[in-house]
KESEMI-226459 format. One record per residue: residue number from 1; residue in three letters; x negated, y, z of N, C-alpha, C, O in turn. Coordinates in Angstrom, 3 decimals, padded with zeros to 6 digits, always signed. Atoms other than C-alpha are relative to their C-alpha. Example, Ala and Ser with C-alpha at 12.3 -4.5 7.8 and 13.67 -1.06 7.14 Angstrom:
BEGIN
<nr = 1 rest = ALA nx = -000.890 ny = -001.190 nz = +000.000 cax = -012.300 cay = -004.500 caz = +007.800 cx = -000.900 cy = +001.200 cz = +000.000 ox = -001.936 oy = +001.181 oz = +000.665>;
<nr = 2 rest = SER nx = +000.820 ny = -001.190 nz = -000.060 cax = -013.670 cay = -001.060 caz = +007.140 cx = +000.770 cy = +001.090 cz = +000.730 ox = +000.261 oy = +002.198 oz = +000.899>;
//
This chain:
BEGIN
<nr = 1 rest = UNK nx = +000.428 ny = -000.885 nz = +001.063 cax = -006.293 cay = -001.173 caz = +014.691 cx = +000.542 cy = +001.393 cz = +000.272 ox = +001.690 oy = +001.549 oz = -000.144>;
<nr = 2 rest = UNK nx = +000.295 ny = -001.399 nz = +000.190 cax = -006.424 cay = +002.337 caz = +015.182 cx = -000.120 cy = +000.768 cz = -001.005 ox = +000.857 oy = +001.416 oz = -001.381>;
<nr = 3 rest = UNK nx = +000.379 ny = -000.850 nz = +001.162 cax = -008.029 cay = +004.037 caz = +012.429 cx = +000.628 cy = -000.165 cz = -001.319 ox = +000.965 oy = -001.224 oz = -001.848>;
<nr = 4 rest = UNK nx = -001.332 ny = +000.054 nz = +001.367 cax = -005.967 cay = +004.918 caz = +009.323 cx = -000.797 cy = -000.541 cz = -000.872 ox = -000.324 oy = -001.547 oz = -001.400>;
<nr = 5 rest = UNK nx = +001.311 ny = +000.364 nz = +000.591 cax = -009.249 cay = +004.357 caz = +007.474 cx = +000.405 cy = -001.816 cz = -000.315 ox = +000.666 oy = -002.403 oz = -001.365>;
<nr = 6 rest = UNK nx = +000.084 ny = +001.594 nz = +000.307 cax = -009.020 cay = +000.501 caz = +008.176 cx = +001.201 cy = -000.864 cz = -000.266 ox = +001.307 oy = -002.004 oz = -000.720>;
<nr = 7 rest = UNK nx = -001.378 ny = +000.174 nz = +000.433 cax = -005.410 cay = +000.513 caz = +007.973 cx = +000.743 cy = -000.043 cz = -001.310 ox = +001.497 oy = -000.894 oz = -001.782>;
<nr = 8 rest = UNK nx = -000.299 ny = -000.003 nz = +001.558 cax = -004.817 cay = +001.693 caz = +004.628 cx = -001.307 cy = +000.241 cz = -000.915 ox = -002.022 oy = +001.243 oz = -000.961>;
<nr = 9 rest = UNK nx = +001.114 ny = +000.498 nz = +000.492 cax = -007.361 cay = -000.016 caz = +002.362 cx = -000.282 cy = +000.565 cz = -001.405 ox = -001.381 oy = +000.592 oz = -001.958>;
<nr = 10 rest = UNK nx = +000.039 ny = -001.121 nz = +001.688 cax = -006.427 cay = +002.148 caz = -001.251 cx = +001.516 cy = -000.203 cz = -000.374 ox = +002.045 oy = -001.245 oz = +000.015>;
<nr = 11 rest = UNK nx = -001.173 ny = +000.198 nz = +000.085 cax = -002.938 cay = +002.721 caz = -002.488 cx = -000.186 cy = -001.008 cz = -001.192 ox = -001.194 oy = -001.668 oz = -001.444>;
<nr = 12 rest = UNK nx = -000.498 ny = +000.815 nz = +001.200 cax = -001.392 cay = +000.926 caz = -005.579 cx = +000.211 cy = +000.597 cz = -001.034 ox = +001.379 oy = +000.988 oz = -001.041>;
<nr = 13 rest = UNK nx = -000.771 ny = -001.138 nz = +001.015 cax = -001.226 cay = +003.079 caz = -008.979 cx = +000.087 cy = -001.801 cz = -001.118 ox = -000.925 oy = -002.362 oz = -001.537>;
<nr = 14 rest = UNK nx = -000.306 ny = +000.865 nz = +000.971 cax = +000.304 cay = +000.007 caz = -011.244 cx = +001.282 cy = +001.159 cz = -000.654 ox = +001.521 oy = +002.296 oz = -000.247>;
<nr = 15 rest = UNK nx = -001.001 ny = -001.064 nz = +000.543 cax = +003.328 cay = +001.392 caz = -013.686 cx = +001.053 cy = -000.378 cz = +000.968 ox = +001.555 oy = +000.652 oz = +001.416>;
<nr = 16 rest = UNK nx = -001.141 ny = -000.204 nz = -000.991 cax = +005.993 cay = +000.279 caz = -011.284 cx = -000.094 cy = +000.407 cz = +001.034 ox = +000.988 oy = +000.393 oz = +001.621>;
<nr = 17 rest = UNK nx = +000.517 ny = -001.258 nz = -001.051 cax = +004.479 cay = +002.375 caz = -008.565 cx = +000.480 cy = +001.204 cz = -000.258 ox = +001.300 oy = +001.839 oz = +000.406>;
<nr = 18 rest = UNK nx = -000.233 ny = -001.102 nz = +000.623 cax = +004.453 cay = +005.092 caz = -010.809 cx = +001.863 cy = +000.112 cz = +000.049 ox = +002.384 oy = +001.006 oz = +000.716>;
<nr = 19 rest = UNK nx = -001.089 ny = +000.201 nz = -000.094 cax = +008.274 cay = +003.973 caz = -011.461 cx = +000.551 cy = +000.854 cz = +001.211 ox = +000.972 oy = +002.006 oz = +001.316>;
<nr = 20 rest = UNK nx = -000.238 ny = -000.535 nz = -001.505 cax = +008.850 cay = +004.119 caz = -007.722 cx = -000.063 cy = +001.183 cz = +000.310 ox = +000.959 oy = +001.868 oz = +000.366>;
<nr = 21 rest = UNK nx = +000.554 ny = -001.487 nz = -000.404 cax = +006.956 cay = +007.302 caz = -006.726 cx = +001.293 cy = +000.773 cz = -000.887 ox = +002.091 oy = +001.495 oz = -000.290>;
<nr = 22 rest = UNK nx = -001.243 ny = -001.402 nz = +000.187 cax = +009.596 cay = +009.227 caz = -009.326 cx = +001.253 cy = -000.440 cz = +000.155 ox = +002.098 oy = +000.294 oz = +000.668>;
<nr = 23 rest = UNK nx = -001.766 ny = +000.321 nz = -000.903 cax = +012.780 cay = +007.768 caz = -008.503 cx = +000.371 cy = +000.091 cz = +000.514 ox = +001.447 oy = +000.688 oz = +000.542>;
<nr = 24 rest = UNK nx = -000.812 ny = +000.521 nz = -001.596 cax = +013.049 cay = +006.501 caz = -004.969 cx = -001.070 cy = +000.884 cz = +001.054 ox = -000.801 oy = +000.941 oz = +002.254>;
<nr = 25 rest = UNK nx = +000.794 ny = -000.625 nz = -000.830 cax = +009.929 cay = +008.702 caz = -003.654 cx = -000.642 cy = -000.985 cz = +000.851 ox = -000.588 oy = -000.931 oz = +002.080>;
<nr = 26 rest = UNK nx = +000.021 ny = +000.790 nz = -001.046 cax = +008.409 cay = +005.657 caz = -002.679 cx = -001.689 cy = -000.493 cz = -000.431 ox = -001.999 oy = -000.617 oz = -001.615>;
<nr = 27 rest = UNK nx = +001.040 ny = +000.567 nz = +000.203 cax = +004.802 cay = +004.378 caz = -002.325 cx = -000.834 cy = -000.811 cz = +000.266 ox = -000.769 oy = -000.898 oz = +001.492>;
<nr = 28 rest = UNK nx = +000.784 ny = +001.252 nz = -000.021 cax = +002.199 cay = +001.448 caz = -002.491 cx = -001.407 cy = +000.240 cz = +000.606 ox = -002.129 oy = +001.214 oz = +000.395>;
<nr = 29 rest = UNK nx = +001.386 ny = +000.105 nz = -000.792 cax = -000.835 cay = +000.561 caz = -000.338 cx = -000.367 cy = -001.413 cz = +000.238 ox = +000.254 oy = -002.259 oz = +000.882>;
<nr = 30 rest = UNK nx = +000.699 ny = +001.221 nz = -000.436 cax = -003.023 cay = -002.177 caz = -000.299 cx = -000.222 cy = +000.404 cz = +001.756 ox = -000.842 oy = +001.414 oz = +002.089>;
<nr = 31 rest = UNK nx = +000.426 ny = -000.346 nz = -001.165 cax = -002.921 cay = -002.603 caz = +003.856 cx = -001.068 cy = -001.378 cz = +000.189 ox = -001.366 oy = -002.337 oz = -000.523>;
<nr = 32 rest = UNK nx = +000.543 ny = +001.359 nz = -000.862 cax = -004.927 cay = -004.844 caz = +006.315 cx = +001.013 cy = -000.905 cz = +000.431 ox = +002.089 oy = -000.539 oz = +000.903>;
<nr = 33 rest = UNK nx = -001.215 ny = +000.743 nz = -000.437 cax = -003.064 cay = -007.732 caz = +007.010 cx = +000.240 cy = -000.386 cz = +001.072 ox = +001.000 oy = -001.284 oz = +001.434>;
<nr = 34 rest = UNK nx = -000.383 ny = +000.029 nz = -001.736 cax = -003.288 cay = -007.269 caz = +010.560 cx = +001.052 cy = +001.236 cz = +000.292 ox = +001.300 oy = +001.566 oz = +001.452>;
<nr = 35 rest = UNK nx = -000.168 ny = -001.150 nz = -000.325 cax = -001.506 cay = -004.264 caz = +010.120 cx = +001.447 cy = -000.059 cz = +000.435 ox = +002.074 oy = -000.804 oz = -000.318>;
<nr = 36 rest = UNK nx = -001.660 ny = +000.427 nz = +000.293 cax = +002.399 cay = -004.184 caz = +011.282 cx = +000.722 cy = +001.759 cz = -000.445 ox = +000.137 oy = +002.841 oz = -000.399>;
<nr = 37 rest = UNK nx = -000.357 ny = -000.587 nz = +000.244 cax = +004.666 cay = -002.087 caz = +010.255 cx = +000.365 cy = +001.923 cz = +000.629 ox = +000.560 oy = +002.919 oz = -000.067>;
<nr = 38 rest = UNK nx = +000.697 ny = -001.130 nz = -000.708 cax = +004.299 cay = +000.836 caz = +013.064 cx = -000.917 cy = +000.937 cz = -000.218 ox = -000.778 oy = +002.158 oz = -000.286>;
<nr = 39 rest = UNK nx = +001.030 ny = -000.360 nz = +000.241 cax = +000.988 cay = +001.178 caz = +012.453 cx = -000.532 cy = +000.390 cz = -000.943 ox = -001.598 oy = +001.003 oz = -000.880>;
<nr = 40 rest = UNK nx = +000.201 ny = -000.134 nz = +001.387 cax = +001.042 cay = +001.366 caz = +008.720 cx = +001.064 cy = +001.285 cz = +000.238 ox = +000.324 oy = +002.246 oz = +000.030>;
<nr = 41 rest = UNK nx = -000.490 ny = -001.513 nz = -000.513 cax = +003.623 cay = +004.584 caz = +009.719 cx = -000.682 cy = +000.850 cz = -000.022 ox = -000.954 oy = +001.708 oz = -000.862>;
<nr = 42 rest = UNK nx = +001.181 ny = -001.181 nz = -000.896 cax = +001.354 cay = +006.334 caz = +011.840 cx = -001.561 cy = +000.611 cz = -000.524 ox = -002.147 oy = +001.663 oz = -000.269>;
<nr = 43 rest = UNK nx = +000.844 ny = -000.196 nz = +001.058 cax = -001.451 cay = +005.821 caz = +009.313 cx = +000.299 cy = +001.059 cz = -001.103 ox = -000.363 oy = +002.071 oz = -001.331>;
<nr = 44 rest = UNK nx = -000.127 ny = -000.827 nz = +000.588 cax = +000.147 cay = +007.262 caz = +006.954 cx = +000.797 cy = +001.297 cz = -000.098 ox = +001.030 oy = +001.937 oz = -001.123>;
<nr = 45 rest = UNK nx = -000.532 ny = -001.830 nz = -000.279 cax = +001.844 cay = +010.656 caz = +008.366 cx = -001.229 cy = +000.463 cz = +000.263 ox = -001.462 oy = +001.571 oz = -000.222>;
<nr = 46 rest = UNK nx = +001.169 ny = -000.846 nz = -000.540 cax = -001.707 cay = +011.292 caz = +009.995 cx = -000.784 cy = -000.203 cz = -001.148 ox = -001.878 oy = -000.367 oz = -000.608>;
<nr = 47 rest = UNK nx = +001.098 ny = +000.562 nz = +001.146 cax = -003.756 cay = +010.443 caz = +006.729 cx = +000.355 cy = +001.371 cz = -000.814 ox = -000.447 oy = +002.281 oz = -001.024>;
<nr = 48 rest = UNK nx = -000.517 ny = -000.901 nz = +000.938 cax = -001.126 cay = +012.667 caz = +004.444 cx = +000.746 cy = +000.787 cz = +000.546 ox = +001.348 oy = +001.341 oz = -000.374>;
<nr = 49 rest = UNK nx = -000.856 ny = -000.732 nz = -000.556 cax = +000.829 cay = +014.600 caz = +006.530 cx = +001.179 cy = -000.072 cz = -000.636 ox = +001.624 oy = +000.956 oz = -001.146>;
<nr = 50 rest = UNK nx = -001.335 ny = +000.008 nz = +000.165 cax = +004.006 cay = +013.397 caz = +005.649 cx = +001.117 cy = -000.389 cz = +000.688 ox = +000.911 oy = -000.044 oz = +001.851>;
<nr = 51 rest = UNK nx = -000.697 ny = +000.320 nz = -000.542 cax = +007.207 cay = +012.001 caz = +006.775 cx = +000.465 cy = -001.161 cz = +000.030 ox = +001.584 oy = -001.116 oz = -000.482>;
<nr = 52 rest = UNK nx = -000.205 ny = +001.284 nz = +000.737 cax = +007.613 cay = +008.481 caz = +006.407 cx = +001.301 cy = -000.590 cz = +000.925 ox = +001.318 oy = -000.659 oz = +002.154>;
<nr = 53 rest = UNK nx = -001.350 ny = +000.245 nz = -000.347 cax = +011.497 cay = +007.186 caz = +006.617 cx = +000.097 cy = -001.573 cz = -000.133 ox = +000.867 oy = -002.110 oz = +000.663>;
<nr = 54 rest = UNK nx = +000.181 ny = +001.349 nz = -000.077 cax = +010.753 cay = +003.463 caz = +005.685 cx = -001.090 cy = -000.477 cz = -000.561 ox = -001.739 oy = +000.057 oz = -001.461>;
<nr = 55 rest = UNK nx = +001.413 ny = +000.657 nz = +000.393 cax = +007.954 cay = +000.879 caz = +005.493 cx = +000.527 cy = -001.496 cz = +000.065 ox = +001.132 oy = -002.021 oz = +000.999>;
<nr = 56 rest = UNK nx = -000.257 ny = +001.008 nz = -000.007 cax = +008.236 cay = -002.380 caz = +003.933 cx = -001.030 cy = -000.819 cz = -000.745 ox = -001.568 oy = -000.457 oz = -001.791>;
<nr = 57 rest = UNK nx = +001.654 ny = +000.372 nz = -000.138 cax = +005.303 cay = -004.830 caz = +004.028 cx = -000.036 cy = -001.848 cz = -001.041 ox = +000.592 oy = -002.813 oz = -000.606>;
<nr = 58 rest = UNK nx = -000.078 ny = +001.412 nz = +001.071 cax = +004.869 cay = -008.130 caz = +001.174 cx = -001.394 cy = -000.424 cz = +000.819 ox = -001.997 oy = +000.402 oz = +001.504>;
<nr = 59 rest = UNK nx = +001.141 ny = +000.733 nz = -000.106 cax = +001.836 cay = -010.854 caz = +001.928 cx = +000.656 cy = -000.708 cz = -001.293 ox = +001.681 oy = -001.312 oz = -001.611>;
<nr = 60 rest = UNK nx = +000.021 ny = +000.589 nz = +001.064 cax = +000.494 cay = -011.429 caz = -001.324 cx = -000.982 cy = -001.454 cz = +000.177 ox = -001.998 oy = -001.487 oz = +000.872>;
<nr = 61 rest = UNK nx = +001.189 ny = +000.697 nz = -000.066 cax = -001.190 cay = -014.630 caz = -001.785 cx = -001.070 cy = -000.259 cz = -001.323 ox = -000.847 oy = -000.189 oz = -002.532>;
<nr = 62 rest = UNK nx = +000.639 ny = +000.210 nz = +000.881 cax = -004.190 cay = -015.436 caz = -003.217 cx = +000.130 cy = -001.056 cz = -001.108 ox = +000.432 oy = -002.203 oz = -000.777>;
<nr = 63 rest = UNK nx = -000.021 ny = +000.946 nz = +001.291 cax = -004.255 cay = -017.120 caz = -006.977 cx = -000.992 cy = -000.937 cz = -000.110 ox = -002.183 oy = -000.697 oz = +000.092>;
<nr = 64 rest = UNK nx = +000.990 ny = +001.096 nz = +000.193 cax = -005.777 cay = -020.223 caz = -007.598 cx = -000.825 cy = +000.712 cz = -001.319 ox = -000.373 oy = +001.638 oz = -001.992>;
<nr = 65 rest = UNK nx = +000.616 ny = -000.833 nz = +001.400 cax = -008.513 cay = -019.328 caz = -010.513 cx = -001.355 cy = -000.762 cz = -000.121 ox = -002.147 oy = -000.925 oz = +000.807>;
<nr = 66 rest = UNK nx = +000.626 ny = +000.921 nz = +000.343 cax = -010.674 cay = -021.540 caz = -012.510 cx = -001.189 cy = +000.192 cz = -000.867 ox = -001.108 oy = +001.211 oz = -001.553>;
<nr = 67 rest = UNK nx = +001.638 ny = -000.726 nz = +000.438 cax = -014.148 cay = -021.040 caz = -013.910 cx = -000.857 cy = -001.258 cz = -000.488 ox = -001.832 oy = -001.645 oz = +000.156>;
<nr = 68 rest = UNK nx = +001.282 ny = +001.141 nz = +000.106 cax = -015.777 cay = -024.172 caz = -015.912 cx = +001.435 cy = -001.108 cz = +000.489 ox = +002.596 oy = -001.333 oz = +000.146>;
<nr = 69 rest = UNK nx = +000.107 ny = +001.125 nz = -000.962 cax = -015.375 cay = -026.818 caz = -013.534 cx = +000.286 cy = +000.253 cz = +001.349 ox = +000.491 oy = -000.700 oz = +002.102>;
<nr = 70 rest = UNK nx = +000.012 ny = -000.642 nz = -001.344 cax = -015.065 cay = -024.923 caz = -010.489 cx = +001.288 cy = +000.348 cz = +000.043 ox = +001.979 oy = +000.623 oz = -000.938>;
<nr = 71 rest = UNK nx = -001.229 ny = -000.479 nz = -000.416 cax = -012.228 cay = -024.102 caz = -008.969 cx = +000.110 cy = +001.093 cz = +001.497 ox = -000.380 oy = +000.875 oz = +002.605>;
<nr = 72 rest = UNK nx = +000.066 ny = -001.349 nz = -001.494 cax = -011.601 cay = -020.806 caz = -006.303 cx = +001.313 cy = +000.416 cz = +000.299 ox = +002.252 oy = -000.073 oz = -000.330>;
<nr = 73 rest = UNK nx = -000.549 ny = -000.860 nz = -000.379 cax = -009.566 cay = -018.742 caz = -004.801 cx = +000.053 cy = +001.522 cz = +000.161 ox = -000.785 oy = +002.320 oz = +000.580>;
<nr = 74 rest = UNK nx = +000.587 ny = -001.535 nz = -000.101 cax = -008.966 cay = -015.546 caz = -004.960 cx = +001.151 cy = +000.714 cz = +001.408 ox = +002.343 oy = +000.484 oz = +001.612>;
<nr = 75 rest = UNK nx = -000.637 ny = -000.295 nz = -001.171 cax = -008.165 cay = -013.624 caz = -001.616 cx = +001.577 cy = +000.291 cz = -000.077 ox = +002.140 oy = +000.536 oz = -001.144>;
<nr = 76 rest = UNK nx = -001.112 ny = -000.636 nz = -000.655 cax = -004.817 cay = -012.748 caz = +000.208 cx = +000.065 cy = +001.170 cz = +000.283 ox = -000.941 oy = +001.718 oz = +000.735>;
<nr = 77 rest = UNK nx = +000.222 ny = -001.608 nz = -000.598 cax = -003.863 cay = -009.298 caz = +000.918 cx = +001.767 cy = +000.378 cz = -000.015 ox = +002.719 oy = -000.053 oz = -000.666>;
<nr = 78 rest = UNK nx = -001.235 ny = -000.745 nz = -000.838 cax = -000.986 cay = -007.402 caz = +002.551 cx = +000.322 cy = +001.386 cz = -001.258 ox = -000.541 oy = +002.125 oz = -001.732>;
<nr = 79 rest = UNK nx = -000.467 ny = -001.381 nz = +000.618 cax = +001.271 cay = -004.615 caz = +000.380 cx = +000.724 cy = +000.356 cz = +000.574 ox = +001.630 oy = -000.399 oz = +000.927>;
<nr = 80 rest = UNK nx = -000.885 ny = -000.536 nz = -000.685 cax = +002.853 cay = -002.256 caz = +002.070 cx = +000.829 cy = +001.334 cz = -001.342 ox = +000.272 oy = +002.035 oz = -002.186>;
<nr = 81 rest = UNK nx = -001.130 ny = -000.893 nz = +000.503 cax = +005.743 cay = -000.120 caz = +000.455 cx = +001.067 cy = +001.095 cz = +000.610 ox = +002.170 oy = +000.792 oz = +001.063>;
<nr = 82 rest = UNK nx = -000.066 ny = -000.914 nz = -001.485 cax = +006.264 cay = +003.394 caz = +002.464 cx = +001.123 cy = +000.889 cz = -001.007 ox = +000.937 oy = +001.067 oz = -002.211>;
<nr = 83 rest = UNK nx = -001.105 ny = -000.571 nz = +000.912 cax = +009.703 cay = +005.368 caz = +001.327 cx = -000.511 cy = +001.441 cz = +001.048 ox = -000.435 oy = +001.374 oz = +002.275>;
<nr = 84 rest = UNK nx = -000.415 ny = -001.517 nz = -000.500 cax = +009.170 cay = +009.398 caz = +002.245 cx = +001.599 cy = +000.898 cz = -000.156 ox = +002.579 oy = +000.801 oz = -000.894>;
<nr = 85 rest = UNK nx = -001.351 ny = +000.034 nz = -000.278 cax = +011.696 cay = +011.167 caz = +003.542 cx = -000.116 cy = +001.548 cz = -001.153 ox = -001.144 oy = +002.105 oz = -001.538>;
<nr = 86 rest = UNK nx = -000.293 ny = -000.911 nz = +001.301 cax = +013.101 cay = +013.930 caz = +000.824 cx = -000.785 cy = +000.995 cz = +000.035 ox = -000.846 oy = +001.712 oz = +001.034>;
<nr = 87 rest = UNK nx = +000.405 ny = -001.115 nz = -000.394 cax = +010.835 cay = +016.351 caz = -000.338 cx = -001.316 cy = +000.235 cz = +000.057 ox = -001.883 oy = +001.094 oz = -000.620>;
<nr = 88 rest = UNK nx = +001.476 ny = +000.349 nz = -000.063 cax = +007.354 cay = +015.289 caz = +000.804 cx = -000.663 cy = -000.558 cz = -001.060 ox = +000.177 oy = -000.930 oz = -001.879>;
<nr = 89 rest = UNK nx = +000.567 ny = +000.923 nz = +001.026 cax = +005.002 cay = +013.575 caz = -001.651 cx = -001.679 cy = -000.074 cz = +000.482 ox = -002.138 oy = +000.571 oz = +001.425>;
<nr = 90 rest = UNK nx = +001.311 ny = +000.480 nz = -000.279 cax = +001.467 cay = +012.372 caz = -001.496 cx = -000.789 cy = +000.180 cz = -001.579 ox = -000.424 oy = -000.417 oz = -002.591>;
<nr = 91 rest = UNK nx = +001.023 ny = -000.021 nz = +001.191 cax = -001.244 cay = +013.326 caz = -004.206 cx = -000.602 cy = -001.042 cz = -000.495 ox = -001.739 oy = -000.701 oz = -000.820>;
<nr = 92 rest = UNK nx = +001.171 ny = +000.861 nz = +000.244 cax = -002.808 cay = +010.225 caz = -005.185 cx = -000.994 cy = +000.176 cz = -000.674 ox = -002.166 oy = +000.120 oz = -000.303>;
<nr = 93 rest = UNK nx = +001.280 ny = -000.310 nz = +000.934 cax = -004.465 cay = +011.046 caz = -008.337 cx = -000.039 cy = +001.492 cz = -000.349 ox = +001.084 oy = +001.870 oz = -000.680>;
<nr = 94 rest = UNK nx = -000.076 ny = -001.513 nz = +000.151 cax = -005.218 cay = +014.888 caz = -008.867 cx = -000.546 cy = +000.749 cz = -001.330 ox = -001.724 oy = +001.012 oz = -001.573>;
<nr = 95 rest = UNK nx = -000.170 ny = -000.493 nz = +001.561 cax = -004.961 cay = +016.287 caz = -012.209 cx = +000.624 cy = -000.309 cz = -000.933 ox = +000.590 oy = +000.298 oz = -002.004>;
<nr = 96 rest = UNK nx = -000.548 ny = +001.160 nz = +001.347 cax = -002.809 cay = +013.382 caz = -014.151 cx = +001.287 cy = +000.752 cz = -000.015 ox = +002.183 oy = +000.428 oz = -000.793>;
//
């Protein structure tokens, strides 16, 4: 994987994001779960032009989830958690 595009799939705005982002300067991305931790880096200095000082990566799994009679799954997906280094920040939403 190459492209930052397929790398980082949309960040995370939940309230403990929000939390994060003003505290520890730290932020959430739904990645690909091929992605390792390098690569989820390099994605995101060239995406946002920032400085990224640590990256730390969860596999969420998917929830069982029930409908009727039926029974599914709902997908797996990779979170990554990127700490900038002092100073930098990333716009996510623009105007809030």
């Amino acid at each position: 994987m190459t492209d930052s595009k397929q790398i980082l799939v949309h960040p995370l705005m939940t309230e403990k994001m929000v939390l994060l982002q003003d505290e520890r300067n730290q932020y959430g991305f739904v990645v690909a779960r091929g992605a390792n931790k390098l690569e989820i880096k390099r994605a995101v200095e060239q995406r946002f032009d920032v400085h990224v000082e640590d990256v730390r990566t969860m596999n969420v799994s998917g929830k069982l989830k029930r409908q009727g009679r039926y029974i599914g799954r709902r997908a797996a997906w990779k979170k990554a958690i990127v700490t900038l280094r002092q100073g930098d920040t990333i716009e996510l939403v623009e105007g809030v």
